[in-house]
N, C-alpha and C positions, 0 to 999 in steps of 0.2 A: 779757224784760221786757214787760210787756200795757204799750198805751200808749191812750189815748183821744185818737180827733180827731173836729173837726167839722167836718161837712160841708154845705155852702151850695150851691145851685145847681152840684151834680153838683161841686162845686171843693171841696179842704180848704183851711179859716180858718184851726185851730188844732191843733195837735199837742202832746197834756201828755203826763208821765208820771206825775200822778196827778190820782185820778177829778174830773170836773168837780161843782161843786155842786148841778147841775142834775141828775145823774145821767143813765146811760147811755139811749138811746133819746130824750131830750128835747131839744129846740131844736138838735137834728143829731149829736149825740155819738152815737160810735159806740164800740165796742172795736177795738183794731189790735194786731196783733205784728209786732216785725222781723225780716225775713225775711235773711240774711243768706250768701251762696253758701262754703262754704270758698275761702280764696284758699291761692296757691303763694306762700308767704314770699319774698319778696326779686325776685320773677318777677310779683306781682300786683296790684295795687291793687283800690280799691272807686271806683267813678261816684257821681256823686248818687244821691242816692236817688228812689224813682220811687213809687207807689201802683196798688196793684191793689184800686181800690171795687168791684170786681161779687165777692170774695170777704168771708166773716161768719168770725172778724173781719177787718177792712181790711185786707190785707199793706202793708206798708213796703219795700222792695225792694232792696236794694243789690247791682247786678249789680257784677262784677268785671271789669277786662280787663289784658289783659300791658304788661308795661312791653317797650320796647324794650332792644336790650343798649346803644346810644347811651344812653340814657335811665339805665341802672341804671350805665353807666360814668361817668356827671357827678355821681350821688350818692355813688357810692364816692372819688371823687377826691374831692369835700368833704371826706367824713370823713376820709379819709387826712390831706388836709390840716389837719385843725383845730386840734392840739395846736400845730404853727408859727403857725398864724392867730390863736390866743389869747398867746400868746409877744410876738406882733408889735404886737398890739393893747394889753397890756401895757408894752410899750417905749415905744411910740411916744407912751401917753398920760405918762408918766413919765417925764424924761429923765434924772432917774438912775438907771436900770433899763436903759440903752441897754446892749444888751451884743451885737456886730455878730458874735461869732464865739461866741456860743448859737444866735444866729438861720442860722447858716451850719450850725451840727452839727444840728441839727433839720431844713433841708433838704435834707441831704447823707441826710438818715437816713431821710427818706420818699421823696427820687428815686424808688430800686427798686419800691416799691409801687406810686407813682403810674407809674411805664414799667409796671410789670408791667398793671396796671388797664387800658392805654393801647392793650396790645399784645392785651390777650383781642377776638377776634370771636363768641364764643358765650357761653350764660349758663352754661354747664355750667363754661367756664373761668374766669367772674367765679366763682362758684360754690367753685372749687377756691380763691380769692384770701381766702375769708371765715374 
């Protein structure tokens, strides 16, 4: 996607994704595209993003870096957990919906996941969990 910024004393003002009404080349506008690295599903994230002005048109940049296996093991225990968290959050706002042995089979039912989750030290074995 082409994006136009402008740019002020060597800094970007403005970043659109469509044309300015000044058009390109006037009061700082430039052309840019985003540049974007493939990441590793589940193993990568994207940083802020960054600018590279000395290239025509303007890169946009989003470098990538690894998640830790600590890191990718507190978001899979989320989601393991969420079907009980939404159950819980149901009850609790509702107290005739209290139901103490749904809430006990929903977390008898995710234990093994979440030990399993618990117990990986590499992402190869989070990996195998998905």
């Amino acid at each position: 996607m082409t994006h136009y910024i402008r740019i002020e004393n060597g800094e970007v003002k403005d970043v659109w994704d469509t044309p300015p009404a000044e058009g390109v080349g006037n009061n700082g506008w430039v052309n840019a595209i985003e540049i974007r690295h493939p990441s590793n599903p589940h193993r990568q994230g994207y940083r802020a993003h960054r600018y590279d002005l000395t290239t025509d048109p303007v890169q946009i940049i989003w470098d990538t870096y690894d998640f830790t296996v600590d890191e990718r093991k507190g978001t899979m225990r989320m989601h393991a957990q969420t079907e009980f968290i939404t159950e819980m959050n149901l009850q609790r706002n509702d107290a005739m919906a209290h139901d103490p042995a749904k809430l006990l089979a929903l977390k008898e039912a995710i234990a093994p996941r979440v030990a399993a989750i618990d117990a990986a030290t590499t992402h190869d074995e989070l990996d195998a969990l998905l």
